[in-house]
C-alpha positions as CSV (number, residue, x, y, z in Angstrom):
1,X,58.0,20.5,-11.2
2,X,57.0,20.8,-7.3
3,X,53.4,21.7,-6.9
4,X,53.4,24.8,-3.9
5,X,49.6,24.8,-4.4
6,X,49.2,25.9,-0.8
7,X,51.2,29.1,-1.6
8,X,49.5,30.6,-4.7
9,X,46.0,29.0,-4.1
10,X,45.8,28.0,-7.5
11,X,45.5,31.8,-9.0
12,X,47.5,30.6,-12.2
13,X,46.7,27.2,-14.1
14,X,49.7,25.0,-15.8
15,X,49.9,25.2,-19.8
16,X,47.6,28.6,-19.9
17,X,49.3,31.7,-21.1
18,X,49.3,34.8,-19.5
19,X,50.9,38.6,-19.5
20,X,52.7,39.1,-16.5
21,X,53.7,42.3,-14.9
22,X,55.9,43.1,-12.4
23,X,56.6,45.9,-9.8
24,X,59.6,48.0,-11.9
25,X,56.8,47.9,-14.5
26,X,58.3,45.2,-16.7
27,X,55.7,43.7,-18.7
28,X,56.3,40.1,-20.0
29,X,53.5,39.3,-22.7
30,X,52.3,35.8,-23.8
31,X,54.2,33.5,-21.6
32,X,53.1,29.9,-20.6
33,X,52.9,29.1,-16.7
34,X,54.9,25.9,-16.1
35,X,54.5,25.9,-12.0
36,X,56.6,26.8,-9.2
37,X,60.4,25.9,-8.6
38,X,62.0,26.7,-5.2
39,X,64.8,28.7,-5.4
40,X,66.5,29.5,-2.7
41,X,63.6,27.9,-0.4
42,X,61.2,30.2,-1.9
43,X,59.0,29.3,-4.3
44,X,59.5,31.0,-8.0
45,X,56.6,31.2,-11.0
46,X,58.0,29.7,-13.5
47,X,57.0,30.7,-17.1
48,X,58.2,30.0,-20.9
49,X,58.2,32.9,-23.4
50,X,57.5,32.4,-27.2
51,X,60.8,31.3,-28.1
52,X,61.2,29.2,-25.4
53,X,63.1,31.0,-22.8
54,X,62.8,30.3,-19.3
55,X,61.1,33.5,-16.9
56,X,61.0,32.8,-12.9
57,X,59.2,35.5,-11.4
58,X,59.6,35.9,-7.7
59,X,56.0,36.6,-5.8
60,X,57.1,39.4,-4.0
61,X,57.7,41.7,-6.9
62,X,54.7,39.9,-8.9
63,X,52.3,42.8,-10.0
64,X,49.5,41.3,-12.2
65,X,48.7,38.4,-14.4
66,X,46.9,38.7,-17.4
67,X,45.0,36.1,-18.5
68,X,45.4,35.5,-22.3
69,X,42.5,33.4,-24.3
70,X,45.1,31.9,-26.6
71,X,47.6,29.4,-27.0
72,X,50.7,29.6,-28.7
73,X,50.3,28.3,-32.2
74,X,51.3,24.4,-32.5
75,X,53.6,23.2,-35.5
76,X,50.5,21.9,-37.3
77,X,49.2,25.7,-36.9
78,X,52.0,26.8,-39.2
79,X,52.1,24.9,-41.9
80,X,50.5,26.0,-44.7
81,X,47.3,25.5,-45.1
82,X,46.0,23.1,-48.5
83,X,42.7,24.3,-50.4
84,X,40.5,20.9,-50.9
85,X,37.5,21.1,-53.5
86,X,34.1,19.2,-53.3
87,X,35.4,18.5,-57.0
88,X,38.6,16.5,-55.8
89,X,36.9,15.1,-52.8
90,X,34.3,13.4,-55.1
91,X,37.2,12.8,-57.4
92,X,39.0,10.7,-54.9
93,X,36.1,8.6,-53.6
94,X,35.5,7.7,-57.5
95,X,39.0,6.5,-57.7
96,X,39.4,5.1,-54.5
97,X,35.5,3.1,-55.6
98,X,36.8,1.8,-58.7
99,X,40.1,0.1,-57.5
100,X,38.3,-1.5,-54.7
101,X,35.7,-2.7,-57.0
């Protein structure tokens, strides 16, 4: 994706997710800014939404961006999540001792 880092002065940062609003008073929540695309020879924020569709916002009707402290949650986040014990820990070093002697 083309860099116009001249034209937004680095006010958004690639990968970090944001809520967007813009001036009908549309508010997009928890998208991912991708960069800028030029579309029509004017540059276009690009942004990816939970479910991974595709939101270019044009500067000129650009309101505000939120900054969120959050990513989205990666596959590994999830999955379900397995209870170990000290107990089957201790277990497992015992058996893993005695087979390698």
């Amino acid at each position: 994706m083309k860099n116009f880092g001249v034209l937004d002065e680095g006010l958004l940062t690639e990968g970090l997710e944001y809520t967007v609003g813009v001036n009908d008073g549309t508010v997009f929540q928890r998208v991912v800014y991708k960069g800028t695309k030029s579309f029509n020879g004017k540059p276009m924020m690009c942004f990816e939404t939970e479910n991974k569709s595709q939101l270019s916002v044009n500067p000129s009707y650009h309101s505000f961006t939120l900054e969120e402290y959050t990513q989205f949650p990666t596959p590994e986040d999830l999955e379900p999540k397995k209870t170990i014990s000290i107990r089957d820990i201790n277990s497992q070093i015992a058996k893993e001792m005695k087979e390698n002697g």
